[in-house]
N, C-alpha and C positions, 0 to 999 in steps of 0.2 A: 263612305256610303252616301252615293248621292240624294238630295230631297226627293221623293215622288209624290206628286201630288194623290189623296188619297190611298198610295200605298203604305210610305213611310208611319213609320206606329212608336208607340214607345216603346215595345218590347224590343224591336228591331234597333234602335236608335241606343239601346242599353245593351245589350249584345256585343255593337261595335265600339265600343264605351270602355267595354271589359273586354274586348280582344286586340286593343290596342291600339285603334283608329277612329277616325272621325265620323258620326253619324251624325248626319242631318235628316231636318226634316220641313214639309214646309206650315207655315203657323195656317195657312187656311186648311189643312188638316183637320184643323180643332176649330170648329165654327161655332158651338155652342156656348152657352154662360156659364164661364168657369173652366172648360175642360183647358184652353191652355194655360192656366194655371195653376192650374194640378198636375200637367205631364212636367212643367217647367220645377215644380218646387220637386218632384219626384226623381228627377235628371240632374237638380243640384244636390240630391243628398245620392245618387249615384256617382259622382265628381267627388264629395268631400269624402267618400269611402277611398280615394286613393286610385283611382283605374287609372292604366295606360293611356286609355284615349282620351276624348271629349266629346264634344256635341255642339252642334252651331243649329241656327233655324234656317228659312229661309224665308222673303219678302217679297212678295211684289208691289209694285214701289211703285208705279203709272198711278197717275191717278183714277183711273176706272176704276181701283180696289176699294170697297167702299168701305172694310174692317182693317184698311192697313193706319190708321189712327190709332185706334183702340190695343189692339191686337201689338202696334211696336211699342205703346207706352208699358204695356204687361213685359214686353221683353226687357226693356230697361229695368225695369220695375225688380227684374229677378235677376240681373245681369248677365242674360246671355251672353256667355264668352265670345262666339262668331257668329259672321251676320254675311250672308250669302244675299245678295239682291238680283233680281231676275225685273226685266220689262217696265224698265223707266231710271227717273233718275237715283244715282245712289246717294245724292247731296244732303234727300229727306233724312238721311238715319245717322248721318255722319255726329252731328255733333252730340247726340245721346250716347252712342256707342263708346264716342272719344272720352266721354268723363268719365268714364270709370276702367279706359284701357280696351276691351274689345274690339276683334280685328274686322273689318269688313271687307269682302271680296264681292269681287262684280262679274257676272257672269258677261261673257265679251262674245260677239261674233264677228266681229269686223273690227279693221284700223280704227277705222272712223268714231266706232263706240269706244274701243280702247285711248282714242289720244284724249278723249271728254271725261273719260273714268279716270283718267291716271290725273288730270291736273284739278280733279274736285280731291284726290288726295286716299284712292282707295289703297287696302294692303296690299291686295295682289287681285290677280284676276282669275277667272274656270274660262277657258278656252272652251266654247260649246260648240260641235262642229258637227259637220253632216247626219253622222250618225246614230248623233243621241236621240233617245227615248224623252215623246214630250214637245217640248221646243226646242227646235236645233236649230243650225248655224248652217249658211250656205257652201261654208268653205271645207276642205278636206282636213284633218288637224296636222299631215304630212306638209301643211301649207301653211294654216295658220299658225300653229306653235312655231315653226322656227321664225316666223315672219315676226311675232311676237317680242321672242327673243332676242330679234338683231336690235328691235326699235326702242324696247323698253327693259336693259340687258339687268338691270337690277330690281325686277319686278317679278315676286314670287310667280309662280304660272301652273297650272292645274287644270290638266286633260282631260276634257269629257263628251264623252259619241264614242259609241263601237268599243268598247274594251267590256271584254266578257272571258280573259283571262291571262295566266301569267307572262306569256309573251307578249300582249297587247301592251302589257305594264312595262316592259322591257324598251318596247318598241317607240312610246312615247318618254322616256324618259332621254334617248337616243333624239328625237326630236327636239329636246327641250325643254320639258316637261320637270316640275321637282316634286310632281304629283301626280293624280290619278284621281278623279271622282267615278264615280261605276253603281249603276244602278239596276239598270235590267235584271243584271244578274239576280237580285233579292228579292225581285217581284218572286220567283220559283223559289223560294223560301218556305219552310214553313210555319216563323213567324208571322209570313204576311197576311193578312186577313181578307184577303181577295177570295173570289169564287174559285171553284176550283177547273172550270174552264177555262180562265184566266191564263193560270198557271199551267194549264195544258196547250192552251196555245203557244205560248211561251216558248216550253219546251219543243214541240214539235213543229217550228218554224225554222225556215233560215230567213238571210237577207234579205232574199226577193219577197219575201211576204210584210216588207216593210217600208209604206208609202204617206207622204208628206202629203197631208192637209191643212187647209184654213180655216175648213168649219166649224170646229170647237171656241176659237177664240178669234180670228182675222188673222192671229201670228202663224206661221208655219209648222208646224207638227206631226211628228211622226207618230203613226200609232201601226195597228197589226191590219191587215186590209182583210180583214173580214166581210161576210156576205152585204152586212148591213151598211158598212161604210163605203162598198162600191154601188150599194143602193141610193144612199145618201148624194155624194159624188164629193172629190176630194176639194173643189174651188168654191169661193164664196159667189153669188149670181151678179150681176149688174148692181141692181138697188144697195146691198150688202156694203158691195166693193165703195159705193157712191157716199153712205153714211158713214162711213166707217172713216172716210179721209175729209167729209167736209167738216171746217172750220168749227161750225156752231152746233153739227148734232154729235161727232166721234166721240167724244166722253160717255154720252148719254148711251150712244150707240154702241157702243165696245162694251159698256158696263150689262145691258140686254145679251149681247151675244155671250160672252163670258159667262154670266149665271146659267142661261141656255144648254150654254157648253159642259160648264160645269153639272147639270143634272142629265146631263146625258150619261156623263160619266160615272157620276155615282149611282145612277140605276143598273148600268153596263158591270159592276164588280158585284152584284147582288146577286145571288144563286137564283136560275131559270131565266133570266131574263135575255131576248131574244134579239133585242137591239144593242151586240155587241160591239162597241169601238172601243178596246184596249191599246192605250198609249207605249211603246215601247220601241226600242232602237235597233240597229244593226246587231248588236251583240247576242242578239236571240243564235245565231249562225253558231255559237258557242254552248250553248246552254241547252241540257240536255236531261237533266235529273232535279228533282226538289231537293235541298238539302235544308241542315238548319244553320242558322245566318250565322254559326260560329263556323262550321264545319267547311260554310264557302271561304271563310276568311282565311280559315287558315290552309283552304288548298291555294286558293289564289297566290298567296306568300310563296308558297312550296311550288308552284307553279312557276312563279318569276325565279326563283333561286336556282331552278333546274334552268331554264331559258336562259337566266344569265351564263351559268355553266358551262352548259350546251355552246354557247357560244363562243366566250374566251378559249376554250377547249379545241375549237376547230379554228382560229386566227392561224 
């Protein structure tokens, strides 16, 4: 279960805990005094009950994060099993993670990111590719994962953009893949604690209602193209683009847009509220009903089992 910013919850995160796979979630989730520390001591006595899966956080790691200090000494603090890093370097969390054994993976869009992640010494990497929900990757994952694979052949790898069901799981493991991160799909959950228009767009979207912005944070982002976001307009303006890369203001200036971004988005999952920009990937093309986050888990499975089927069947 991939992190959602704002979506992922503890209930959801325990769910896939106890149906035998990984829930993640990201730590700015929990911005207030105390709260990640109470989901974290709650998720380790979840773990010490015996479940099938586990739980990892996630971090952004840039320095524009002004809580990724605080917020990763708590994760040590509790010993996060796994440590997913998004948007900067993964060097910051390496050597906490490493004394106590916890695995870190690095979310990858490119060669380029991947030859500088693989030689700071991460576990493996999340291939983030076109069409995930959020921040995504330029490249198709029919390109990056094998691409992946040839260069870094003993390097765990873990597909994520556009998988919203059991073929997709099928298809990227054919790729390359020894995994599968998926998130969209959980937004239409009924753990998740989103508006319920959220989840209604959700379902009643395909692909083409899913377009790449800058303005949330300067990074690239897919979200659902709603009235308000082609009100908005999807690119950041001249001035924007100009702080955003010079030398001496981009810290300051990414740290401004980010929080900007970030309370857009948290008014946007709030019931009535008319300035909607929900984050979400290709895999909506898939997603059609609310279910609850055990129920998708276990069709998804039953979904790949028939697709694999299906197909040795017909060779």
């Amino acid at each position: 279960m991939a992190p959602m910013f704002l979506v992922s919850n503890q209930a959801m995160v325990q769910k896939a805990m106890t149906n035998g796979i990984m829930g993640t979630f990201p730590t700015l989730n929990f911005r207030e005094k105390g709260q990640l520390d109470s989901v974290l001591e709650s998720l380790n006595r979840t773990k010490s009950c015996g479940t099938s899966g586990n739980y990892g956080v996630n971090l952004i790691v840039q320095k524009s994060n002004p809580l990724f200090d605080k917020q990763y000494k708590t994760c040590v603090d509790h010993r996060v099993p796994f440590y997913i890093t998004s948007l900067g370097n993964p060097a910051r969390i390496m050597d906490g993670a490493r004394s106590y054994g916890a695995k870190v993976y690095a979310d990858i869009v490119s060669m380029e990111h991947a030859e500088k992640c693989a030689k700071i010494g991460v576990d493996g990497f999340i291939a983030v590719g076109a069409g995930a929900g959020g921040h995504a990757g330029p490249h198709p994952l029919n390109i990056l994962l094998p691409s992946l694979k040839k260069h870094f052949p003993h390097m765990p790898l873990i597909a994520a953009g556009g998988i919203g069901e059991g073929a997709n799981i099928l298809g990227m493991f054919a790729f390359g893949a020894d995994g599968v991160s998926i998130g969209t799909r959980f937004i239409a959950s009924t753990e998740a604690d989103v508006n319920q228009d959220y989840k209604n767009a959700i379902i009643h979207s395909d692909q083409d209602d899913i377009v790449m912005t800058t303005r949330l944070s300067g990074t690239p982002c897919n979200v659902l193209n709603t009235p308000y976001v082609q009100k908005i307009g999807l690119d950041q303006n001249f001035l924007e683009r100009f702080f955003s890369k010079n030398a001496t203001t981009k810290k300051y200036f990414k740290m401004l847009i980010q929080l900007k971004g970030t309370k857009m988005l948290e008014e946007a999952i709030k019931p009535g509220n008319y300035n909607n920009i929900w984050t979400a990937g290709k895999s909506v093309e898939f997603i059609k009903d609310i279910k609850p986050t055990e129920q998708i888990i276990k069709d998804l499975i039953n979904e790949y089992e028939k697709a694999k089927s299906d197909f040795f069947a017909n060779i």
